[in-house]
C-alpha positions in Angstrom: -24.3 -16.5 -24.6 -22.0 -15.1 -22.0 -22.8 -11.9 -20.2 -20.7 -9.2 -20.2 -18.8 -8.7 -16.7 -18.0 -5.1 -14.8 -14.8 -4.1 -13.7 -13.5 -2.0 -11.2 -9.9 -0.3 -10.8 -8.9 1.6 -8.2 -5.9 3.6 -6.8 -4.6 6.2 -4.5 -2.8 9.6 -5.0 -1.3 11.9 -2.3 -1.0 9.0 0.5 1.9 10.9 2.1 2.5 14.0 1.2 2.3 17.1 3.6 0.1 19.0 2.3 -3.7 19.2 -0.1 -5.6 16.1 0.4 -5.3 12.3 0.1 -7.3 11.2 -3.1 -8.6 7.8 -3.6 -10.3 7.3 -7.5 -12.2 4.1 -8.8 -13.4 3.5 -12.7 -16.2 1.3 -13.6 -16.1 -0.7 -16.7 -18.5 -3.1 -18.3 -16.5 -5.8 -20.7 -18.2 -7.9 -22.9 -17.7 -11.2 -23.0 -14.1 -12.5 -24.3 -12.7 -8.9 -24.0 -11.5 -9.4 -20.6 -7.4 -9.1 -21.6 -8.0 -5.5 -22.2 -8.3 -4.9 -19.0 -4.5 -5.3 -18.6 -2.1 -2.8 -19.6 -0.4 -3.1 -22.3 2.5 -0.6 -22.5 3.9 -2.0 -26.2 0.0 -0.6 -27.6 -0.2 3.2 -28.8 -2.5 3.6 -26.4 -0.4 2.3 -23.3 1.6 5.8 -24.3 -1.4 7.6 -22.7 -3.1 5.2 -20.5 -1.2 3.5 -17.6 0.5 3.7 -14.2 -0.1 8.3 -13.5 3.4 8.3 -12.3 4.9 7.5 -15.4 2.8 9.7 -17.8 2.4 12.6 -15.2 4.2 15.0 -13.4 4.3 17.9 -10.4 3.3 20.9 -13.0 2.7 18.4 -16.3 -1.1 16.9 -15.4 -2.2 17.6 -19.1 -2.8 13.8 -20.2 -4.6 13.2 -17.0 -6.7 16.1 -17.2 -7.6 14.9 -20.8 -8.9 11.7 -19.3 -11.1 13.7 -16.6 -12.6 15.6 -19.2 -13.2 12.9 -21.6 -14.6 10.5 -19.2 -17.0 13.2 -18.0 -17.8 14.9 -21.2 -19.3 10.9 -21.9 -21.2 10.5 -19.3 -19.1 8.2 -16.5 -19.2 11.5 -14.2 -22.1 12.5 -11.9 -23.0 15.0 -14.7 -21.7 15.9 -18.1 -21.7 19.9 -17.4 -17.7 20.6 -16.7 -16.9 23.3 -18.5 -14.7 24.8 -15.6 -12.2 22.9 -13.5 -14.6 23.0 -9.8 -17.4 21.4 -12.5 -15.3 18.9 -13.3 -14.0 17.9 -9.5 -18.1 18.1 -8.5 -18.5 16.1 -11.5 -16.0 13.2 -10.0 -16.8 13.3 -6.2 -18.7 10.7 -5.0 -19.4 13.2 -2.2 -21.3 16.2 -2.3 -19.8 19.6 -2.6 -21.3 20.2 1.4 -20.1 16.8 2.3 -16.9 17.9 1.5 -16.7 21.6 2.6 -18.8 20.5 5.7 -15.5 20.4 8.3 -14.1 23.5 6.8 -13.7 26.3 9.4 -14.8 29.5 7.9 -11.4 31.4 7.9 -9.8 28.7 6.5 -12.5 27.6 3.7 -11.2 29.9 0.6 -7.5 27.6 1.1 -9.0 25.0 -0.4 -12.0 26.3 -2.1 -10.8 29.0 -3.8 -11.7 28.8 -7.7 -10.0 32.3 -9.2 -6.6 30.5 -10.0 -8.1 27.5 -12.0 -7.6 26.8 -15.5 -7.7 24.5 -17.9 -4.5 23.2 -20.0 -3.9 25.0 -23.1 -2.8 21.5 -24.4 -5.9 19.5 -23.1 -8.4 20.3 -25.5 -6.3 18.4 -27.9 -5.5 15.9 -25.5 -9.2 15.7 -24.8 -9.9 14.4 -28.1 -6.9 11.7 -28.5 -8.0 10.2 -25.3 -11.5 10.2 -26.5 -10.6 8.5 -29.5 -8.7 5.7 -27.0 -12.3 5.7 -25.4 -13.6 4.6 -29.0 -10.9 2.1 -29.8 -11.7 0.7 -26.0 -15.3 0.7 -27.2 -14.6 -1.1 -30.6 -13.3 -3.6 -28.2 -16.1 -4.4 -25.9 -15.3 -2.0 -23.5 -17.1 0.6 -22.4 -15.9 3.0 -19.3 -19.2 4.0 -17.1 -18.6 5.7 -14.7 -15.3 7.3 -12.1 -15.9 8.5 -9.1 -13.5 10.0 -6.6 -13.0 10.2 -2.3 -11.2 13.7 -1.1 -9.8 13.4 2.4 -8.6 16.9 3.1 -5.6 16.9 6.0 -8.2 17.8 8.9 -10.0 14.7 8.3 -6.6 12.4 8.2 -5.9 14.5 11.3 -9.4 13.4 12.9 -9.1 9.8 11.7 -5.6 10.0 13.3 -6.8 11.3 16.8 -9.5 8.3 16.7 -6.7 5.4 15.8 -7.4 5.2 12.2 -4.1 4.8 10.2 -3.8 6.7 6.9 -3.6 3.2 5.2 -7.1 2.4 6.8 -8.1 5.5 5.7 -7.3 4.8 2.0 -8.6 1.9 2.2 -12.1 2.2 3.6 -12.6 5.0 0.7 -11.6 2.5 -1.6 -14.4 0.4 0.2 -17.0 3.2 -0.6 -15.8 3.2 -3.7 -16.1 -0.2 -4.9 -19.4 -0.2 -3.3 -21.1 2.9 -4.6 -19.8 1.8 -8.2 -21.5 -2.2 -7.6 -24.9 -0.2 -7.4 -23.9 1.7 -10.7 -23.4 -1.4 -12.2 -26.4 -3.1 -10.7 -24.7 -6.5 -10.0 -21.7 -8.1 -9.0 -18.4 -6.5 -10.2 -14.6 -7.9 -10.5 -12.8 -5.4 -8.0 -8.4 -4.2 -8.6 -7.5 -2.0 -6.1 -4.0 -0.6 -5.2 -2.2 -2.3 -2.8 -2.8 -1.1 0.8 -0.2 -0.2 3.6 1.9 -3.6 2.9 -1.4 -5.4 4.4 -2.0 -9.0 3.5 -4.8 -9.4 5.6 -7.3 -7.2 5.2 -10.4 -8.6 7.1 -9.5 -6.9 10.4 -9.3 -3.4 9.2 -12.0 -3.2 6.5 -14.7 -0.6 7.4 -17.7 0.1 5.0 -17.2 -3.7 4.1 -16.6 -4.8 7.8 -19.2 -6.9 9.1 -20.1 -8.4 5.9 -19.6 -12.4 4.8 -16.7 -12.9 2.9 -14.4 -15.8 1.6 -10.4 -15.2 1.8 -9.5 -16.7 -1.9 -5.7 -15.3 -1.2 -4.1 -13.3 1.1 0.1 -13.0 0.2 2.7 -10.3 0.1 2.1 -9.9 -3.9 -1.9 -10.2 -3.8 -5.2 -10.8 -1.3 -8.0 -10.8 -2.6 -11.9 -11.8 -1.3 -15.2 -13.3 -2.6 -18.3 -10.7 -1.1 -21.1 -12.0 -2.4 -23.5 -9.6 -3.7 -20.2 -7.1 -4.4 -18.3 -9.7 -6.4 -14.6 -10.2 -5.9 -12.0 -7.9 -4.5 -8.4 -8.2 -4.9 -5.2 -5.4 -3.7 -2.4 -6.2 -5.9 0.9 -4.8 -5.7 2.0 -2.5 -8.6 -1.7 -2.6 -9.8 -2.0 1.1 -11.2 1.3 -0.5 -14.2 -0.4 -4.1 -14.7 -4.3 -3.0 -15.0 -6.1 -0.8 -17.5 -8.7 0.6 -14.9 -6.4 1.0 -12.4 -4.4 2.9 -14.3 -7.1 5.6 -15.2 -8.3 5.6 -11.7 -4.9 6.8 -11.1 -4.6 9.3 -13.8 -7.9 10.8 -12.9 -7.0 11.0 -9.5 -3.7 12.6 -10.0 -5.6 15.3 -11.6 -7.9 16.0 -9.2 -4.9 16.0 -6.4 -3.0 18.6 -8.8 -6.0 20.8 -9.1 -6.9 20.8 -5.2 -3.3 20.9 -4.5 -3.1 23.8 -6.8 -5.2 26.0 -5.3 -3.9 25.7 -1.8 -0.9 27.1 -3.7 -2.5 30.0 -5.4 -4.1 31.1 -2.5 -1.1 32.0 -0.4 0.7 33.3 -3.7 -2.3 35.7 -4.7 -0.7 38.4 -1.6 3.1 36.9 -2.0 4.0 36.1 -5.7 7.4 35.0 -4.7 6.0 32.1 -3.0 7.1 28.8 -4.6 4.7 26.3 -6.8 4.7 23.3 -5.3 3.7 19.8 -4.9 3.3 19.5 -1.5 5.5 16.4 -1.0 8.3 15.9 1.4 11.2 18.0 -0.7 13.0 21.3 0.2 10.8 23.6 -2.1 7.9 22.8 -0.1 9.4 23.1 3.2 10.1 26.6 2.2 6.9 26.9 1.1 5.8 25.7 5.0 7.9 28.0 6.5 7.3 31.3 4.3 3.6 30.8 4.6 3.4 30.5 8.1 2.8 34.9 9.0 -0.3 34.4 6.5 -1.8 31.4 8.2 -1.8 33.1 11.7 -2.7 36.3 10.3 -5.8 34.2 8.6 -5.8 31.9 11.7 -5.8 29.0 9.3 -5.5 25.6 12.0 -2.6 24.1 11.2 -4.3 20.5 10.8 -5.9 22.3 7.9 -2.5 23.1 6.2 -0.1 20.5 7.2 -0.6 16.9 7.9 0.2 16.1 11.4 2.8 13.5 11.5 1.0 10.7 13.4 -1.3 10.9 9.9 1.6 10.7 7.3 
């Protein structure tokens, strides 16, 4: 009898924004045998309404559906722990790192920015979101496949900043937390895993700027503008595809999961400027003319706090 196999997807949010952190998310899935196709998307399925590419489903202000997913993949068990009923439970619940991993480089004066909790809330709507996703989870299950676990990298803008200063391209950047990833979810999973990762920076060959995986013997099974992909044995297989977070199931949820986690930390960097200046904007922290508002009206509370401002704003060199 065939075994069944274990799948990974993974995807980026916030590569190039200029402000709240880059977030790279992976999903771990074990298929049984003969179930591999639903590992695809398929967007003419009900369930393709709720489960696909983040940027279709999602928006700036509208992260209920991916929210949903968070919870429900936590609330079963594919989280760190099952005890999220707050918003900062549920982003410990999905970091691979630990919550002093993460606040470690975090300069005292500027640590409430990002850490700040009083302005997070849940989405009236998710509860019931919650549940239709969690149904999805069962009709996945009825299938042969069973989501284990999600896991998510936050590089806040000091560390792009850092990375930057040391030569490190945002692109490598994503992609050596995807490495982690993928790697921290093959010991999960206790054997080799079939890897679908985002696309990196345009790269086709990825052997000379792979870190955590750098060093290790590998076998090039394609390397082209659409897909490369590598055989690592004792990992299993890793492929970037172009497009991957529309084409792939798991890929897709990484994506939603991370968009919600980059709405929430985004959030609060937003809330804690507004809490002594209401008239401050919301905003998403891209390149667009709310935000540089945003930039700009901020700025007498960031020296007054002496916030750095490679804490706030991504340096362009890391963009």
């Amino acid at each position: 009898m065939s075994r069944p196999s274990f799948h990974v997807g993974a995807d980026e949010n916030g590569l190039g924004p200029r402000l709240g952190p880059m977030v790279v998310t992976a999903v771990l899935a074990k298929i049984a045998a003969g179930a591999e196709r639903h590992a695809l998307h398929d967007p003419t399925s009900d369930l393709g309404t709720r489960l696909g590419d983040s940027k279709g489903l999602v928006a700036f202000g509208d992260a209920a559906l991916a929210e949903a997913w968070t919870r429900a993949l936590v609330a079963r068990g594919a989280g760190k722990h099952r005890m999220a009923t707050t918003p900062d439970a549920l982003l410990d619940a999905v970091c691979l790192d630990t919550r002093a991993e993460l606040e470690a480089p975090c300069p005292a004066h500027a640590h409430a920015m990002c850490w700040n909790t009083d302005g997070d809330t849940f989405d009236a709507r998710s509860d019931d979101l919650t549940a239709r996703v969690g149904r999805d989870l069962d009709t996945l299950a009825s299938h042969g496949v069973e989501v284990l676990a999600v896991r998510s990298v936050l590089v806040c803008n000091l560390r792009l900043d850092e990375a930057a200063r040391a030569g490190k391209s945002r692109f490598q950047v994503d992609l050596n937390a995807m490495e982690r990833l993928v790697l921290a979810l093959r010991d999960i999973a206790g054997e080799e895993v079939l890897a679908v990762c985002g696309k990196v920076g345009g790269y086709r060959q990825y052997g000379k700027v792979f870190g955590p995986l750098g060093g290790r013997l590998h076998t090039v099974l394609e390397e082209s503008r659409a897909r490369s992909a590598y055989r690592f044995p004792g990992v299993g297989d890793i492929a970037f595809v172009v497009d991957a977070d529309a084409s792939h199931r798991f890929v897709g949820l990484a994506s939603l999961v991370g968009k919600y986690v980059r709405e929430l930390t985004m959030g609060r960097v937003v809330h804690h400027f507004r809490r002594r200046d209401a008239s401050l904007p919301v905003v998403s922290g891209y390149h667009d003319p709310v935000t540089t508002r945003f930039v700009a009206a901020t700025e007498p509370q960031r020296r007054a706090d002496r916030i750095p401002d490679a804490c706030f704003e991504r340096a362009k060199r890391a963009k």
